[in-house]
PLY file of the C-alpha trace (Angstrom):
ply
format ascii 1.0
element vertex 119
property float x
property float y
property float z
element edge 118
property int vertex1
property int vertex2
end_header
-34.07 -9.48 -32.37
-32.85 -8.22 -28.84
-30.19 -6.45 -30.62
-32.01 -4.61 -32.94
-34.79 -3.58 -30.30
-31.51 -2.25 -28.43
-30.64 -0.21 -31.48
-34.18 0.95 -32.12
-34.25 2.23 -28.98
-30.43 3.91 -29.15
-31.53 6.08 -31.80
-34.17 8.18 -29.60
-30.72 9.21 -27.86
-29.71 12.38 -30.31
-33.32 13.82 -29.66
-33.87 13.24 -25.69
-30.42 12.64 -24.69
-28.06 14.97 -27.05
-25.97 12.05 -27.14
-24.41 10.83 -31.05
-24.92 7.25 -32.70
-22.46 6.23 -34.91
-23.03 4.27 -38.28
-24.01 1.20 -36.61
-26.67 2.57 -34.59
-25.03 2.36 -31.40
-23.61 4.90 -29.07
-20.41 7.13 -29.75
-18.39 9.60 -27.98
-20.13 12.66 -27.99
-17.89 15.16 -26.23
-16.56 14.38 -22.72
-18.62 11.97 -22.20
-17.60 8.17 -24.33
-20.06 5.70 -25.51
-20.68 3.82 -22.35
-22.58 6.95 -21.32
-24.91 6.38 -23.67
-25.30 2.24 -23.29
-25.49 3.26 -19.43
-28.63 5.99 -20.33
-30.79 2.64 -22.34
-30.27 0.14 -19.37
-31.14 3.18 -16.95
-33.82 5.58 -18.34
-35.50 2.38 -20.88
-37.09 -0.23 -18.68
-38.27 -1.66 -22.07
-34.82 -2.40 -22.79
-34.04 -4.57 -20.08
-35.46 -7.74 -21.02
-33.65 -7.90 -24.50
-30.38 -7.02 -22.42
-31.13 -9.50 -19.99
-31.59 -11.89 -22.92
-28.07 -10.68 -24.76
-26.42 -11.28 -21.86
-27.91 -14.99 -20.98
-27.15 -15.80 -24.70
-23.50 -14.58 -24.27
-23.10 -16.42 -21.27
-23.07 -19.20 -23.43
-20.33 -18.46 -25.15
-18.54 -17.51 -21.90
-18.86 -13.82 -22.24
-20.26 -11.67 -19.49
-21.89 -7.92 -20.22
-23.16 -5.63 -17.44
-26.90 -5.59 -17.62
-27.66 -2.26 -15.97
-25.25 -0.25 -17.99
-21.07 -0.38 -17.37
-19.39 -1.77 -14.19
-19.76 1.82 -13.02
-22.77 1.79 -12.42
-22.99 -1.81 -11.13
-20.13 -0.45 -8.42
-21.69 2.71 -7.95
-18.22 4.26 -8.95
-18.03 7.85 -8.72
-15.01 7.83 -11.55
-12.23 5.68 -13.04
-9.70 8.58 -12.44
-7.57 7.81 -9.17
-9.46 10.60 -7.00
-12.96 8.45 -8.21
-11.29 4.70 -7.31
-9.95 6.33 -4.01
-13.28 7.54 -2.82
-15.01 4.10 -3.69
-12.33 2.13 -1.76
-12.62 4.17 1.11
-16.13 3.88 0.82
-15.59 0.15 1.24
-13.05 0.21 3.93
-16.38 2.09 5.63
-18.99 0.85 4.93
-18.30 -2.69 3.46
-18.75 -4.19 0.21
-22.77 -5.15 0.76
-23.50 -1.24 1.88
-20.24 0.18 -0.47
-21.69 -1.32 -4.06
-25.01 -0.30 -5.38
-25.62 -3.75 -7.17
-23.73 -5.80 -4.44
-25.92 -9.03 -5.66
-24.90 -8.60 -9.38
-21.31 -7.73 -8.53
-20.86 -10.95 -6.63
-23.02 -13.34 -9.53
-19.93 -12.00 -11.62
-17.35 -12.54 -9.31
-18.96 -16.53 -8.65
-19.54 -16.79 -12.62
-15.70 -16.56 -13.17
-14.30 -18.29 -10.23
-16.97 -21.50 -11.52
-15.56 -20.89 -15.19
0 1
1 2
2 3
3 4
4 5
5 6
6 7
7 8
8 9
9 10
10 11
11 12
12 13
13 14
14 15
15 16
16 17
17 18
18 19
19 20
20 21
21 22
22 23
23 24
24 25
25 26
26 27
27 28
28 29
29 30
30 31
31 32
32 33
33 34
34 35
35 36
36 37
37 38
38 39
39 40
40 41
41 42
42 43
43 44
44 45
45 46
46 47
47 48
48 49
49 50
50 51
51 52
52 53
53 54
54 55
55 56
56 57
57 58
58 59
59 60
60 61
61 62
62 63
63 64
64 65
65 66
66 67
67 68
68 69
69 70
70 71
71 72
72 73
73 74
74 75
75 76
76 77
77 78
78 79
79 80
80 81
81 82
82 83
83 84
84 85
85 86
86 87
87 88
88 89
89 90
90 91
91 92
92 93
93 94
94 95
95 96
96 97
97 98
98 99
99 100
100 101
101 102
102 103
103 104
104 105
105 106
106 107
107 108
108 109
109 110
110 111
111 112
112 113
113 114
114 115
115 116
116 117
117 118
């Protein structure tokens, strides 16, 4: 059922967002921008949605699986972009600032990092 609500919810994206859903209801590349944009946009802009992804990713945790639950690791990181110039600015951001103050979801970061050294 949490994947469905997810999908319900992905298809207000072409009207509010401008962003394309492919055949399966989910987010596609629309332009520049590829389909994490739009997975990133429902964990962001749908607070409704973040109980059912909380609840896909507990269930896939089960299986050993782990999914971001605010979007990509971009947005987890706070990453600016995964082109050099984007990775360079984040590290030096964390040579500056440390990790805690670097990473805009320090706390989730590091339950990911523990979840797969404890695997």
């Amino acid at each position: 059922m949490d994947i469905v609500t997810i999908r319900n919810l992905c298809k207000e994206l072409p009207s509010k967002y401008q962003f394309n859903i492919g055949k399966d209801g989910f987010p596609v590349r629309t332009g520049d921008d590829d389909a994490s944009v739009g997975f990133n946009i429902i964990a962001e802009e749908y607070s409704e949605a973040q109980e059912h992804i909380e609840n896909i990713h507990n269930k896939l945790l089960e299986d050993n699986i782990w999914i971001w639950t605010h979007g990509t690791f971009d947005q987890h990181l706070d990453l600016p972009s995964k082109k050099e110039g984007g990775l360079a600015t984040f590290l030096e951001k964390i040579e500056n600032e440390g990790c805690k103050n670097a990473i805009s979801d320090y706390d989730g970061v590091k339950k990911m990092v523990d979840w797969i050294r404890n695997r």
